[in-house]
N, C-alpha and C positions, 0 to 999 in steps of 0.2 A: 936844266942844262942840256937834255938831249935834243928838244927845240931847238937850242941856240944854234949846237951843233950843226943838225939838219937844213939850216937855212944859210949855215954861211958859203957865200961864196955864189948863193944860187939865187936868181930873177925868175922872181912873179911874173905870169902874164895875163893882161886881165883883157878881154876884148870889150871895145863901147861902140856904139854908132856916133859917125862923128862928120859931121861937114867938110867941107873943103879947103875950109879953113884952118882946121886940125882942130875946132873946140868940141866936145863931144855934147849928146842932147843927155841933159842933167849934168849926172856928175858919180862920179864911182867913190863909195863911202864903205866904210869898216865890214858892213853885212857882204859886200863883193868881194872883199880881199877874204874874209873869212873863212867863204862858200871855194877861192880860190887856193886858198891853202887845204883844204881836206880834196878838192879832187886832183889837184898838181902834186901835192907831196905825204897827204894822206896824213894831214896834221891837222885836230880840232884844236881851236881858240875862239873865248865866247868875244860875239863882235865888240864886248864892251871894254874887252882889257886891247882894242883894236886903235893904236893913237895917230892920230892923221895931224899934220902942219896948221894946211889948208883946204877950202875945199878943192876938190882934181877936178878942172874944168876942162881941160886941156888935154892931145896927145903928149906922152913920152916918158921919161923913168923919175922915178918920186921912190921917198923913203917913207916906212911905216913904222913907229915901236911897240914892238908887242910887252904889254905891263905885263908878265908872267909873275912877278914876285918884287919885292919891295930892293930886293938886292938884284935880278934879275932881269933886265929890259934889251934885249936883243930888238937891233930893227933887222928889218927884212925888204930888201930891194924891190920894186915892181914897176914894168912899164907897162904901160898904158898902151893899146895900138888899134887901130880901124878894126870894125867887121865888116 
């Protein structure tokens, strides 16, 4: 619950390289959001309880839900933006 807590209200920021198009080169997946939650907010989550839509090809703001517990799944905001 104290995850849940800590994340409401508040945007992930994940940096990608990305064209000028705005699609990024790959794509930002669980292990990126993971490594971003313990240096942004000093929160560990194994990338596997880490649930994504689709894949993020693209810049801009996307939702994630973190499976913490069978009763508990809080998502967590993130956008996406250029390096």
């Amino acid at each position: 619950q104290g995850v849940a807590d800590l994340l409401k209200g508040k945007m992930l920021k994940i940096g990608a390289k990305a064209g000028t198009s705005g699609k990024i080169f790959g794509s930002v997946t669980n292990v990126q959001i993971a490594n971003a939650l313990k240096d942004q907010f000093g929160i560990e989550v194994d990338r596997r309880k880490i649930l994504l839509d689709d894949d993020i090809k693209e810049l801009g703001q996307y939702k994630a839900v973190l499976d913490l517990h069978k009763t508990l799944k809080p998502e967590v905001d993130f956008e996406v933006f250029a390096e």
